[in-house]
N, C-alpha and C positions, 0 to 999 in steps of 0.2 A: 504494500500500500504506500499508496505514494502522494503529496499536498503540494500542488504552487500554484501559482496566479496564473489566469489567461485571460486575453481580450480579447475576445473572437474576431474574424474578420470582417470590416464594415461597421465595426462598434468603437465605443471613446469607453465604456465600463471594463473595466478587469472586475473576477469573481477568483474562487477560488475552488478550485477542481480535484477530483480526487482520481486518481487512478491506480484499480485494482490491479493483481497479480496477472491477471490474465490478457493486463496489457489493454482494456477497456476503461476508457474516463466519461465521468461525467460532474457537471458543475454541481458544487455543495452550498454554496450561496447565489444569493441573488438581492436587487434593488436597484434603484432608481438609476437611470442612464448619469446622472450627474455625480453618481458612488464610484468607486473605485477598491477592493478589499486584495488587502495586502499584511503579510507577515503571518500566514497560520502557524496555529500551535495547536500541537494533541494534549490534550488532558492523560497522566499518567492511566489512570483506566481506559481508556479508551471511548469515553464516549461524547466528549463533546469536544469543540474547536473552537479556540479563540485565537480574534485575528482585529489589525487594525481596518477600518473604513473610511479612506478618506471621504471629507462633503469640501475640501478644496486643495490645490497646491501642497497648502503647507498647516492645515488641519483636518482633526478627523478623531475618531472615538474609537475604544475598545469595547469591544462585540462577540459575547458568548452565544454558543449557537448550538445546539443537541446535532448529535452525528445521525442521528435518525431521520434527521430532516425537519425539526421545529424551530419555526422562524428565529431569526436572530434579537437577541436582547442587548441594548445598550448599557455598556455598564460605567465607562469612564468617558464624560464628555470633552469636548477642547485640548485636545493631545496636538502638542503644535511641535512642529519639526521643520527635515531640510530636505528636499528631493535630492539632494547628491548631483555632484558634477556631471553625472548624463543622465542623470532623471531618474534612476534607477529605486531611486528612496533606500539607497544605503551608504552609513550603516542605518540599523535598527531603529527606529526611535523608539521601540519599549521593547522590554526584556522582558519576558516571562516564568519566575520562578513557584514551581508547586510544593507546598508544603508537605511535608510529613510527622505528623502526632503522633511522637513514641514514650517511651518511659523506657528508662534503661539502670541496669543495677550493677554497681563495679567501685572499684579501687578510683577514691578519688584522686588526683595528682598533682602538681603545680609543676608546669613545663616552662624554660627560659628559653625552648628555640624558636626563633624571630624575636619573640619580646616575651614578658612574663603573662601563663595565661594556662588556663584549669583542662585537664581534662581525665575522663572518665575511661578507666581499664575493666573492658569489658571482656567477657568469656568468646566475643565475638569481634574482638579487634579493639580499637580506640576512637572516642569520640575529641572533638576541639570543642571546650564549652566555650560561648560567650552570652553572658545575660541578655534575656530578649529586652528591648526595648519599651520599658514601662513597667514591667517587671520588679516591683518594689523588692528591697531586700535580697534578694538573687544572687549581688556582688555579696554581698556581706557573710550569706550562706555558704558559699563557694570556699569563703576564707576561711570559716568554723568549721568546716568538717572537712578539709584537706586533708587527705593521709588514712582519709579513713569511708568505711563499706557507707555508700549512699544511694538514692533512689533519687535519680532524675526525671523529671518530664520538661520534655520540649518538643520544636521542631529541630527537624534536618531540613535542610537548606541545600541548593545546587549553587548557594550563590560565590564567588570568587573570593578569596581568602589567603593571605599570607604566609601560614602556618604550615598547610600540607604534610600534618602529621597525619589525618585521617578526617571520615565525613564531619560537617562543620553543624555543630547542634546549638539552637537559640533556647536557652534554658527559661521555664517560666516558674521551677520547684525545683528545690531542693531537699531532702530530707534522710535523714540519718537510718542506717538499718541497724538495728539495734546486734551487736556483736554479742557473740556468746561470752558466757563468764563461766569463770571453773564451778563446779557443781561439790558441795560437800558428801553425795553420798549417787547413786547409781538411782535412786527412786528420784534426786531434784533435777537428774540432768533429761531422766526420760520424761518428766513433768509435762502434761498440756496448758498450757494457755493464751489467751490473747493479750498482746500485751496495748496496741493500742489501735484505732480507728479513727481514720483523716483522713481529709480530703486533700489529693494532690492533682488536679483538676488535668484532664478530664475522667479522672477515675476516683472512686473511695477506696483507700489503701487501707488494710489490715495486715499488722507485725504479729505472727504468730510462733507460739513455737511447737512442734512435735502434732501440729494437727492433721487431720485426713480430707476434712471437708469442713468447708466454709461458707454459711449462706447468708444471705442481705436480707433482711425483714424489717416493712413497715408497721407500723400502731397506726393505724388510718383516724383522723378526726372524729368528733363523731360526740354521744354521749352514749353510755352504755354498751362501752366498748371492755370485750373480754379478750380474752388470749383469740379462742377458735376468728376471732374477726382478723387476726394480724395478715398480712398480707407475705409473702415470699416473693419479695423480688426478683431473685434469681442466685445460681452460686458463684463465688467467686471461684476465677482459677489465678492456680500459685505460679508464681512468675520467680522465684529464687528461694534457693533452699542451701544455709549457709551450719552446717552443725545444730540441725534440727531449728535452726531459727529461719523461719521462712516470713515471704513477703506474697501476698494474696493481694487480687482487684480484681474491681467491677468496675466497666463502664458506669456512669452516670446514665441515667436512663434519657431518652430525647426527650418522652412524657412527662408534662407536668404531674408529680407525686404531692395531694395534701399529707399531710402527718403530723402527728405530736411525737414520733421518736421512730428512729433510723435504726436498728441496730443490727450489730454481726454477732454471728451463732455458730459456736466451736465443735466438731464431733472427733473425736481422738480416733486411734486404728481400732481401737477394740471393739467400738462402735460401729464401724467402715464393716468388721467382718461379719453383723447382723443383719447388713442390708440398711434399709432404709433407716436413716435417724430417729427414735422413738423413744419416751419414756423407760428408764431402765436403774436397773440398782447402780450405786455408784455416785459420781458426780454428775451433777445435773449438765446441761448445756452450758459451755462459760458465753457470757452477754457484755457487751460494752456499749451502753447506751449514746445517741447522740444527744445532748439532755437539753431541746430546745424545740418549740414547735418551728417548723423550717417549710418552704415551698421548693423542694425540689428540683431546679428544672436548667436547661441547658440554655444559653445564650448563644444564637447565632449570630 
C-alpha cells in the first residue's frame, strides 16, 4: 500500500491517492477544485489519514479522514507555510508524531551522556525519560527515586532527540515499587497482602505482595446499599513481579462510574486453587478502600 498526491489531468486540485499491492489506485480524498491535499500520514493502526489541505498558496488546515472512506474532518485551522523553490511545498510544514501510552517498571538511573538526564532499565531495553510538559512534580520524582525499582507512565514519542541511548519516553508519573525487605521468619516472607492502591493515570495501580488474583470493585451510590449491590469492575492483570512483590493495573474505565468507594480485593494461591474466589476459613479478602465519594471517568 502505497499514499501520494495527484492532480489528474485537466485539473488545478491535487487529492491524495492510494495504491494497492496489486498495482491498482484510486483517490482517498476529495473537495473543492480551489483545495489542494498534500502530506499524508497513516495512523499507526491503520485506519485513518491525516494530511494537510491547502485553501491557498501559503495556507491551509490539518485534516483527519477515516480510511474507510468518511468525509474528512478539520482539525487544525490556519497552518501557514512556504511552497519551496519549485512549488513542491517542501520541506514539511507539519510533522506528525503518534503517541504511545505505556507504563513501564525498571531500575531507575541518572545518565550524563549528552547532558544529565533519567532513565528507566527495563527487562526490555532502556527508556530516555524527560518530564512531559505540565506535568507537575515529575522532575522532582525523577530525583527521589533515582537508583531505585519505579513504575513509570508516559508517552513514547518518534520525536528527534539528542540522547540516542534508547526510545524517548514523556513521563507524566512517577512512582516507587515498593522493594522487598528481609522477612524474620518463612511465614512473613510468604505473607499476602496489598500494600497500597493509586492512581497512576491512565490506570489504578495496586502494590501487592505474594497474590494470585486481583479484582477492582465499586460501592455504587445509592441508599440501602449492601455488599450483594457492589459492583466488579473487572481484574486487574500483574505487570511485575519482583520477590513476591508484585505490581497489578486496571485501565480506568472510559464509562463514567458513580460510587462512594473504589476498592481492590486480594485472593492468595490457596484460594487461586479453589476456583473461583469465595467465602472461606482463613483470612478474609485483604480490601484497601478509596475512602472518598469520587466520579470516575476519563478525560478526553
Amino acid at each position: 500500500m502505497a499514499l501520494f498526491p495527484v492532480t489528474p489531468p485537466g485539473r488545478s486540485d491535487q487529492r491524495i491517492w492510494l495504491a494497492a499491492n496489486s498495482g491498482q489506485a484510486r483517490p482517498l480524498t476529495a473537495g473543492p477544485p480551489e483545495n489542494a491535499d498534500c502530506y499524508p500520514s497513516v495512523s499507526p493502526d491503520g485506519q485513518d489519514l491525516y494530511f494537510l489541505r491547502l485553501d491557498s498558496a501559503g495556507s491551509g488546515s490539518l485534516c483527519l479522514q477515516s480510511l474507510a472512506g468518511s468525509p474528512a474532518v478539520e482539525l487544525v485551522r490556519n497552518i501557514n507555510g512556504w511552497a519551496g523553490y519549485y512549488g513542491n511545498y517542501y520541506p514539511a510544514w507539519v510533522s506528525i508524531y503518534y503517541l504511545n501510552k505505556i507504563m513501564a517498571t525498571g531500575k531507575l538511573v541518572v545518565s550524563n551522556v549528552e547532558s544529565r538526564h533519567f532513565e528507566l532499565e527495563t527487562g526490555r531495553g532502556r527508556l530516555v525519560l524527560l518530564p512531559e510538559e505540565g506535568s507537575t512534580g515529575v522532575a522532582k520524582d525523577l530525583e527521589k527515586y533515582a537508583g531505585k525499582v519505579a513504575m513509570v507512565v508516559g508517552t513514547l514519542t518518534s520525536e528527534p532527540n539528542i540522547y540516542m541511548r534508547g526510545p524517548l519516553m514523556r513521563v507524566n508519573s512517577v512512582s516507587l515499587v515498593q522493594s522487598p525487605t528481609p522477612a524474620g521468619s518463612d511465614e512473613e516472607s510468604s505473607a499476602a497482602g496489598i500494600a497500597s492502591f493509586t492512581i497512576a493515570w491512565p490506570y489504578l495501580v495496586v502494590q501487592v505482595k505474594n497474590l494470585a488474583r486481583v479484582e477492582i470493585w465499586a460501592v455504587p451510590t445509592g441508599t440501602g446499599i449492601t455488599e450483594k449491590d457492589y459492583q466488579l469492575l473487572g481484574q486487574a492483570v500483574k505487570k511485575s513481579e519482583i520477590a513476591g512483590q508484585q505490581l497489578w493495573t486496571f485501565p480506568i474505565p472510559d464509562k463514567p462510574i458513580l460510587a462512594t468507594e473504589i476498592f481492590a480485593k486480594g485472593f492468595n494461591r490457596a484460594w487461586r486453587s479453589r476456583g473461583f474466589p469465595c467465602p472461606s476459613p482463613g483470612p478474609p479478602a485483604l480490601i484497601i478502600p478509596w475512602v472518598r465519594p469520587i466520579k470516575l471517568f476519563k478525560v478526553v
